[in-house]
Structure formats: structure tokens, C-alpha cells
C-alpha positions in Angstrom: 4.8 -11.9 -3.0 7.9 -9.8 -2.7 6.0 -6.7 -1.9 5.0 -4.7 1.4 2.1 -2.5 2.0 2.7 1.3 3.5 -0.3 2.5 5.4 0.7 6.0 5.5 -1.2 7.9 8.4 -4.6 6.1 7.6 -7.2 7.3 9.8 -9.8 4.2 9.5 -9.3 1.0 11.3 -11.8 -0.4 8.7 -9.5 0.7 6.1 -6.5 -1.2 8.0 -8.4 -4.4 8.6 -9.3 -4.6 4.6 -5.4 -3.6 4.1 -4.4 -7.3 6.1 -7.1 -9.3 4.2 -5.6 -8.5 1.1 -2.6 -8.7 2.0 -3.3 -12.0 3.4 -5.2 -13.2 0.0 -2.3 -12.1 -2.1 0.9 -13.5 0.9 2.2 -10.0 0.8 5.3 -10.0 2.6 4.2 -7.8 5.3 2.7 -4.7 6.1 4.6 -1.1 7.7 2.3 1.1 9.8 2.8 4.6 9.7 1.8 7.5 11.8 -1.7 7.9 12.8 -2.2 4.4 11.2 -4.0 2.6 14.3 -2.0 -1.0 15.6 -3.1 -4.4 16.0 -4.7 -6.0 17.9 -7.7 -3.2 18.2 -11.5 -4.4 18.1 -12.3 -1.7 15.0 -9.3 -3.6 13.1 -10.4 -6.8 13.3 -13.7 -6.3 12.6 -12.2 -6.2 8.5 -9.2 -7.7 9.0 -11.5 -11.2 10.1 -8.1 -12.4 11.3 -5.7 -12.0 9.0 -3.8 -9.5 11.4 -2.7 -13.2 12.9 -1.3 -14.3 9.2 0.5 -11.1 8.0 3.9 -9.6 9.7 3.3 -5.8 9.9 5.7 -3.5 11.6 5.4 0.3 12.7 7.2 3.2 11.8 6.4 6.9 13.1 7.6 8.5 10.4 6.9 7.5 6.2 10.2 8.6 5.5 11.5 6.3 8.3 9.7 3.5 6.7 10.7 4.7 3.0 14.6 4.7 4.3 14.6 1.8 5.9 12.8 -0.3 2.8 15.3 1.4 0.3 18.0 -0.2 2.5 16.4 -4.1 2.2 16.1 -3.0 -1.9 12.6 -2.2 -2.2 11.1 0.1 -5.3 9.0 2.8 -3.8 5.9 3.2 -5.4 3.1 6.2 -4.2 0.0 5.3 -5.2 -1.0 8.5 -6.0 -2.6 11.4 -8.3 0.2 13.2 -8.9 2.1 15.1 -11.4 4.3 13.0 -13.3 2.6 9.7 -11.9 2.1 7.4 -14.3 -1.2 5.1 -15.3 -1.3 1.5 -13.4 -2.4 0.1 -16.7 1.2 1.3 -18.3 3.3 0.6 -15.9 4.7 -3.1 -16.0 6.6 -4.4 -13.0 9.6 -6.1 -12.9 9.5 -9.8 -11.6 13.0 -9.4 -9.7 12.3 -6.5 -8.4 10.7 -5.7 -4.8 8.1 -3.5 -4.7 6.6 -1.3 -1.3 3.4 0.4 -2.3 2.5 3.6 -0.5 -1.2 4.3 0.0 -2.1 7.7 1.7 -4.4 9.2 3.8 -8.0 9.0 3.2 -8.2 13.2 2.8 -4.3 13.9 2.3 -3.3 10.9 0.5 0.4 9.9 0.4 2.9 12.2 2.3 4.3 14.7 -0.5 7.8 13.8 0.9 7.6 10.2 0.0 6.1 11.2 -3.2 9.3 13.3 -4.0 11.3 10.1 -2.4 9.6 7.1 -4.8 10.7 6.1 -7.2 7.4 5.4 -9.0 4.2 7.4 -8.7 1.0 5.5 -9.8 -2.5 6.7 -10.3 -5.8 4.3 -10.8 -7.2 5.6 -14.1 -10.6 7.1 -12.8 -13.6 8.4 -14.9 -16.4 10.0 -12.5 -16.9 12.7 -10.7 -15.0 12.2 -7.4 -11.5 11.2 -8.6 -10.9 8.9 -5.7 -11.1 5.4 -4.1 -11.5 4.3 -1.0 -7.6 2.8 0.3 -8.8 -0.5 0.4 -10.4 -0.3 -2.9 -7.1 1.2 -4.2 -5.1 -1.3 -2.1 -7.2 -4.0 -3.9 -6.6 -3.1 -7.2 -2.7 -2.3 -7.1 -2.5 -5.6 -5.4 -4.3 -7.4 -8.4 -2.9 -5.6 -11.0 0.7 -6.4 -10.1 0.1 -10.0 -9.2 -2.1 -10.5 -12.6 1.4 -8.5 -14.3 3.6 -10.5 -12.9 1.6 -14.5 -13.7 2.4 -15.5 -9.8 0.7 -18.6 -8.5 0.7 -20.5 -6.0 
């Protein structure tokens, strides 16, 4: 799929493992590391990623913003998955097949950097109903994935 994850500054190497396995199960084109966001190969990655750190490309960045320049300059969308102002529902938006999209999933307490939310050019937000108002990333990463391939009829 013509689509990266961001793993901006996530604290949970469980977290990042379950980012490459759907990655893998979707063939996202790759994955950008940002920040905190612990690197393969690591023991605590692996343990979720059940190798799929081996069939993804991934790439780090120390900064978001770094990573946000440099995917505006291969023509990526820039799309914070996020609770924001302004952010619209995942259910409304509908992608564009010719477009390339980069997804943006924040930190487990601090979700996505507010500069890159200023920066994107999409801000999406996982209708929620309950109490807590929030996901686990790889629960988020899941469903953004599936939604946009489902939106987009892709198979393989």
C-alpha cells in the first residue's frame, strides 16, 4: 500500500512490534521511527512484532517534523491520527486512491506532536463512545489501517 506509518515518540516496544505486524498484514510501504520510538532489532519489539521487523522497511528520524518534511518532499498526505479541533471523523473522510498517505500516531499519554498536527494536512479522530476517549496505538494503528484499505477496495 502506498502508505507509511509515523510512530511519533511511542514509549512501548509492544506498541512498536504490533505497529510492524500490521504493517506487514496490510504491505505498508514502510514504517518512520521517531524520537523516543525504541529501534529494531530489540527483544521487547519482537516479542509483538513475531518477525515482521524482518518484512517491513522502517527508517528513523529524531525529530517528527524531520520525518513530516522529508515525507512531504516524496509527496505524502500527512494525516495525525488524532483528537483534535478541527479533526475530522475516520468514517467521513474518504481517501484518495492516487494519493500517498503517512499516518501519524502519537504518544501513548501526549499523542501526536502538536507541531505535526499544525503541519498535516489531515487530522483524523476514531469515533469513540465510552468513558476513556482513547485506544491503545496499535488498536488505533489497526483500525486506520483497515479502514483505508477497505476505502480504497485494494487486494492482492
Amino acid at each position: 500500500m502506498p502508505w507509511v506509518i509515523v510512530l511519533d515518540n511511542i514509549r512501548s516496544m509492544h506498541n512498536v512490534g504490533a505497529a510492524f505486524r500490521t504493517a506487514d498484514a496490510f504491505r505498508v510501504t514502510k514504517i518512520i521511527l521517531t524520537g523516543i520510538t525504541a529501534q529494531p532489532p530489540h527483544r521487547e519489539i519482537n516479542k509483538s512484532a513475531l518477525g515482521a521487523t524482518e518484512s517491513v522497511d522502517w527508517v528513523y528520524f529524531e525529530n517528527s517534523l524531520d520525518a513530516l518534511t522529508h515525507l512531504k518532499s516524496e509527496g505524502y498526505q500527512i494525516i495525525a491520527i488524532e483528537q483534535a479541533d478541527q479533526s475530522t471523523s475516520l468514517e467521513l473522510f474518504t481517501p484518495n486512491k492516487q494519493e500517498k498517505y503517512a499516518f501519524f500516531f502519537g504518544n501513548e499519554v501526549f499523542g501526536v506532536t502538536d507541531q505535526v498536527v499544525q503541519k498535516a494536512d489531515f487530522c483524523l479522530e476514531i469515533p469513540q463512545f465510552g468513558t476513556k476517549h482513547s485506544l491503545n496505538i496499535s488498536v488505533s494503528i489497526g483500525i486506520v489501517i483497515w479502514d483505508f484499505f477497505q476505502k480504497s477496495n485494494h487486494r492482492s
